[in-house]
N, C-alpha and C positions, 0 to 999 in steps of 0.2 A: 590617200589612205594613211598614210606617217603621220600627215597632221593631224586626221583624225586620232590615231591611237596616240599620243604626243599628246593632244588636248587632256586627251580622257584619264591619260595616267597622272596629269600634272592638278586633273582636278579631284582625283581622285585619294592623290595625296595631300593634298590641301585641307584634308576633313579631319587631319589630325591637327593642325595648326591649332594654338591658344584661342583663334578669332572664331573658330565654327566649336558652333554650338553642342553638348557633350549631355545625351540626355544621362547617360548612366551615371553621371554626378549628382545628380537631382533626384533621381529615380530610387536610385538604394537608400536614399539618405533615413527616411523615418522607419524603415523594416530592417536593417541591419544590425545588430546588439553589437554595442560598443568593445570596441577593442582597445587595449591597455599599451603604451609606446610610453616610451622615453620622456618623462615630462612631467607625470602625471604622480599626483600623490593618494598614498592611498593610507585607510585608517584598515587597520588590523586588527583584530580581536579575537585570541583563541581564548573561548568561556573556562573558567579555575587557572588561567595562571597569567596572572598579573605581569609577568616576565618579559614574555613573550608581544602582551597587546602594546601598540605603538603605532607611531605612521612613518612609514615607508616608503620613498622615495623612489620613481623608477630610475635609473642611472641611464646613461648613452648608448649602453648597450642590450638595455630591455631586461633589466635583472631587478632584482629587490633583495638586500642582505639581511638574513632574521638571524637569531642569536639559537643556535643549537645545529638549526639544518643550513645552515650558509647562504648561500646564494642561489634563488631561486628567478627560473627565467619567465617572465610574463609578456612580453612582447608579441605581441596580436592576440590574447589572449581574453574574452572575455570575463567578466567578474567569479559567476559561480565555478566556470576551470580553475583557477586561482584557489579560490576556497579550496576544492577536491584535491589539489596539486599541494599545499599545505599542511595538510590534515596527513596527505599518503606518506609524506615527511616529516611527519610527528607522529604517525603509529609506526612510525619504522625505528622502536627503540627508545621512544623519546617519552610521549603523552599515550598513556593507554586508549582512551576514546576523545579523541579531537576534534572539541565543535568549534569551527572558523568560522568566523563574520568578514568578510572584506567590502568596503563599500572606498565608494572614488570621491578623497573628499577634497582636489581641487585638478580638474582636466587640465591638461596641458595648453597653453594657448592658442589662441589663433593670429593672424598676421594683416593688416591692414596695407597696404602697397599703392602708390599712383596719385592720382588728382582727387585728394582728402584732405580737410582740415590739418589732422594730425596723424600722419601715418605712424604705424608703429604693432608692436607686441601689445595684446589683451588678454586678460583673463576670461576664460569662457563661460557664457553662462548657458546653461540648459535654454532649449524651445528657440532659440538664436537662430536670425534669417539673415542674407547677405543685407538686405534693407538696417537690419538694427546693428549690425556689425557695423556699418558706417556711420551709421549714429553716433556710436560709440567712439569712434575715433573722430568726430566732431562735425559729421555730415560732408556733401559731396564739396570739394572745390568749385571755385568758382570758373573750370573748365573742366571740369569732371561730367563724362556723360552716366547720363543718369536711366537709360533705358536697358544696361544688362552689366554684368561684371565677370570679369574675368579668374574663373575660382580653379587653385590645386590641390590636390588631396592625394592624399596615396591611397590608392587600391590594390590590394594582394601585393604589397609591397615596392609598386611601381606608382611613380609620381604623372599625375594625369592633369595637364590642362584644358581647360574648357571655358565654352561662355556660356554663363547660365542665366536664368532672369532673378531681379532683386528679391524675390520669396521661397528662392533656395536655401535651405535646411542648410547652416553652418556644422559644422563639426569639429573638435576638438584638434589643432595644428593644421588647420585649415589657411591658407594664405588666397586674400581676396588682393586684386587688384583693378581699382581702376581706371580704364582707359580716360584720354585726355578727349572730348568731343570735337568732331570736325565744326566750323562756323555754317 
């Protein structure tokens, strides 16, 4: 009976390991609205003052610095919060009626890892699957298995590994890794 329970808890902890398979990495990916982190730049546009429009950097610690209301925080933040959080900071004193434009105009990378061409940091591009992401980094090694890949992401702020298949929806600071193939 100890072996039994013994077995059952060791494989039961096993399902978090990097190597089993993680459907909610793949699942949320195309119904989720993008969230704003550290890396990512953005274009700014409050309409009538030329002052203000710019692009905006997010820093290390999820912030964006504008010129009157200081330091605003965006970190998990989707785009149109961002505008409303902007505007609430320039009718506060500043801009009588505050129309903000924010658009994302370069994601923060993704990360290539393991038996690849050229592993390394990318620039991300929108509709990206773990398949083109290795493309990108110059296709599989020539021991690189090619049947699924090992992808981390943060969700709700906690970094998640999993193995998912090559037409998983990449994401902006997404690190793909892949494994080396058994012969």
């Amino acid at each position: 009976m100890a072996f039994v329970a013994l077995t059952t808890g060791a494989l039961v902890a096993s399902c978090a390991v990097p190597g089993s398979y993680r459907p909610e990495l793949y699942a949320e990916s195309a119904y989720v609205p993008y969230t704003l982190a550290a890396g990512d730049r953005l274009r700014i546009i409050v309409f009538g003052q030329d002052a203000l429009s710019n692009t905006y950097s997010v820093d290390g610690a999820g912030r964006i610095a504008m010129p009157l209301i200081g330091s605003v925080p965006v970190q998990g933040l989707p785009v149109p919060a961002v505008e409303q959080e902007i505007a609430a900071r320039l009718r506060n004193g500043f801009v009588r009626e505050p129309r903000v434009s924010v658009e994302v105009e370069a994601f923060r990378p993704f990360f290539v890892l393991g038996e690849v061409t050229t592993a390394g940091q990318y620039p991300f591009v929108e509709a990206m699957t773990a398949r083109t992401a290795i493309a990108i980094a110059g296709g599989f090694g020539p021991r690189g298995y090619q049947g699924a890949v090992d992808l981390t992401r943060v969700i709700d702020g906690v970094p998640v590994t999993g193995r998912v298949p090559l037409d998983t929806p990449v994401r902006p600071g997404d690190t793909i890794t892949v494994r080396e193939r058994i012969f």
